[in-house]
C-alpha positions as CSV (number, residue, x, y, z in Angstrom):
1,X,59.2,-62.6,-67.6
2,X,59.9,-58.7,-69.5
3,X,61.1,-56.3,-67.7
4,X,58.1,-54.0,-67.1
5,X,60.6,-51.0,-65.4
6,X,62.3,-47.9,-66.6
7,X,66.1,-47.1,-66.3
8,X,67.0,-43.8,-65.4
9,X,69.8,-41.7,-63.8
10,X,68.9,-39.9,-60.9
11,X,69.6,-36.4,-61.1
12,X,69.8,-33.7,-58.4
13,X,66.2,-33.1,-58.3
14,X,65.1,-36.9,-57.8
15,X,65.8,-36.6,-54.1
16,X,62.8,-38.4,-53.8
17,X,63.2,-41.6,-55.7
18,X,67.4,-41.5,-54.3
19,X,65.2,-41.6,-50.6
20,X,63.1,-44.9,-52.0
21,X,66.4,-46.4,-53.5
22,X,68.0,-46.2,-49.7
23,X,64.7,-47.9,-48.3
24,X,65.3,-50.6,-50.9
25,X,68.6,-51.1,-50.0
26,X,68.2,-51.4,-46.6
27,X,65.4,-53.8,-47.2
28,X,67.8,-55.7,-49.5
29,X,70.8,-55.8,-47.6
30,X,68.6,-56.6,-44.2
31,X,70.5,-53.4,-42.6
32,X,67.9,-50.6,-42.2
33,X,69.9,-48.9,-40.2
34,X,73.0,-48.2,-42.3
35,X,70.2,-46.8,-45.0
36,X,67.9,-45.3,-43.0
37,X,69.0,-44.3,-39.1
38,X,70.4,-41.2,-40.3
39,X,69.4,-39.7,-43.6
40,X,71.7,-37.4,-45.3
41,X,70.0,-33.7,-45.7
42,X,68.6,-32.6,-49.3
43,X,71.5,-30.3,-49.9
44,X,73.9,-33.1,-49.6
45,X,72.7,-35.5,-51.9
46,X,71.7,-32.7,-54.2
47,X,75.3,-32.0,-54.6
48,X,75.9,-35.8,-54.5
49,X,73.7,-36.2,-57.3
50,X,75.1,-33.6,-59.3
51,X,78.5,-34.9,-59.5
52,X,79.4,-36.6,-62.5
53,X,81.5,-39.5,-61.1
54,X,78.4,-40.5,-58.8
55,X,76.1,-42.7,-61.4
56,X,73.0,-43.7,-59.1
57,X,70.2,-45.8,-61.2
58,X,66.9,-46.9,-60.0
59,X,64.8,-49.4,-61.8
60,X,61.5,-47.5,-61.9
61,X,57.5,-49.3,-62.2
62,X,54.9,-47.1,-61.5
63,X,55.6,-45.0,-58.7
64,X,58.0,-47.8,-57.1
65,X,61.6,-48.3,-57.0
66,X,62.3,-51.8,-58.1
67,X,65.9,-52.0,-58.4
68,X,68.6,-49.9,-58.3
69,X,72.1,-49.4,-57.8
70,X,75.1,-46.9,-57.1
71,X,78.8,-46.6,-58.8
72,X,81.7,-44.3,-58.9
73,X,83.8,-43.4,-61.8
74,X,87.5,-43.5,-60.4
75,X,90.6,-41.5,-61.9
76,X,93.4,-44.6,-62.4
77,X,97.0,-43.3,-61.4
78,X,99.0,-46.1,-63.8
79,X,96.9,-45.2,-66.7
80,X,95.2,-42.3,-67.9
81,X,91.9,-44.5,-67.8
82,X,89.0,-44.6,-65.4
83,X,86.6,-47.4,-64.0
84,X,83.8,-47.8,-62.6
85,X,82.9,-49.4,-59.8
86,X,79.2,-50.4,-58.5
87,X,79.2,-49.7,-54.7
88,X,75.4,-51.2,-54.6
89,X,73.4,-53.1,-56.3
90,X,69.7,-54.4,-55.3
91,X,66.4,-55.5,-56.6
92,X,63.5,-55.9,-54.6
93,X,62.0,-59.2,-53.7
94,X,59.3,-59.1,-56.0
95,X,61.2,-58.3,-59.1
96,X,64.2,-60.7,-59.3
97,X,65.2,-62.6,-62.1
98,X,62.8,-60.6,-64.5
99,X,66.2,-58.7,-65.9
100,X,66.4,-55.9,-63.4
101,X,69.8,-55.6,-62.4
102,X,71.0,-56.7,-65.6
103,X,69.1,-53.7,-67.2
104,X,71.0,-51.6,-64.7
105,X,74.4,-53.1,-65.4
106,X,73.5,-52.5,-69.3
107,X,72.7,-49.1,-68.8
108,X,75.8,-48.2,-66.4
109,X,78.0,-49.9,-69.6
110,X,76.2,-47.0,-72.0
111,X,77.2,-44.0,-69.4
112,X,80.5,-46.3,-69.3
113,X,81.2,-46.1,-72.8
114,X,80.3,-42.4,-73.4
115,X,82.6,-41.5,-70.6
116,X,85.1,-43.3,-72.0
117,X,85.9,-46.1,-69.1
118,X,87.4,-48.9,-69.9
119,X,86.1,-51.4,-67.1
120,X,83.5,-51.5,-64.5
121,X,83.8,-53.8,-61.3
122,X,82.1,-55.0,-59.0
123,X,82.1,-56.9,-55.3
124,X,80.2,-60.1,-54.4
125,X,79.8,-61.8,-50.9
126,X,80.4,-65.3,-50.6
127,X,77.0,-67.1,-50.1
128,X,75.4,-64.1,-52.6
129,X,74.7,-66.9,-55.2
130,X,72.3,-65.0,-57.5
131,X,75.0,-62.0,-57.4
132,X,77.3,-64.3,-58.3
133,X,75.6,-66.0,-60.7
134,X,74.9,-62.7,-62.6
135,X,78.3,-61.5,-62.3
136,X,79.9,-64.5,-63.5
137,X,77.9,-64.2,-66.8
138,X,79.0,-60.7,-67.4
139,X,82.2,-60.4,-66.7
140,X,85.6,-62.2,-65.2
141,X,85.4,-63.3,-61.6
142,X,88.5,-62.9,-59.9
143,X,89.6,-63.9,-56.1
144,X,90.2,-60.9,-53.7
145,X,90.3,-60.1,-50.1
146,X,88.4,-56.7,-48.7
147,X,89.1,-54.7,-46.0
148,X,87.9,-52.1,-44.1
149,X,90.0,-49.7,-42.1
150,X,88.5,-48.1,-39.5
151,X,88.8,-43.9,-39.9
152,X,89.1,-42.3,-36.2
153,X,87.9,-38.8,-35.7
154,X,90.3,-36.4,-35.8
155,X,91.0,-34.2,-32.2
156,X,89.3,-31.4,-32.3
């Protein structure tokens, strides 16, 4: 099936669609309440938005947010090179496997190229076979463990 969605990079006025791409998220990832209990404010992802190591993409039909995903460039210290990493990426149920996120990927690679990075990555969860699966046939999979360290408030 052809794609039948527009690419674009959210800018700081598409507040809007950037609100629809959280409610597909949370849909995706089946945790609303990461992406939706507490909304940041306008001014925040205004500035967000503006920033040019933030990319944030939405796969666009119509009025709807299909797909869409969110990376950040980051400054390497053992190189002077940068990468790119993709912090989300979802498409909703209706409009897999019609190119979606691999429209997004090939878009990020263009913003990627004219930026000058030399490699984007990406995480996938074991189980996530159609992540996988895509992955796999763009790039080079390799083994890693993740983890998260918990950040405590500082005293006040």
């Amino acid at each position: 099936m052809a794609l039948a969605s527009t690419i674009l990079r959210l800018a700081p006025t598409d507040i809007p669609l950037f609100r629809k791409l959280n409610v597909l998220f949370g849909d995706a990832f089946v945790d609303r309440e990461t992406y939706g209990a507490e909304p940041p404010s306008d001014v925040y992802l205004e500035s967000l938005l503006a920033k040019e190591h933030v990319v944030a993409l939405v796969a666009v039909a119509g009025e709807e947010v299909v797909g869409g995903l969110v990376a950040y460039e980051l400054d390497k210290f053992e190189r002077a090179r940068r990468e790119l990493y993709i912090y989300d990426l979802a498409v909703s149920a209706d409009h897999r496997w019609q190119g979606v996120a691999s429209a997004l990927i090939g878009h990020l690679r263009e913003i990627a190229a004219q930026r000058g990075v030399w490699v984007i990555y990406v995480q996938a969860d074991y189980g996530d076979d159609p992540a996988i699966a895509l992955y796999e046939k763009l790039g080079i999979r390799e083994e890693v463990l993740h983890f998260d360290i918990r950040v405590e408030p500082a005293p006040l």
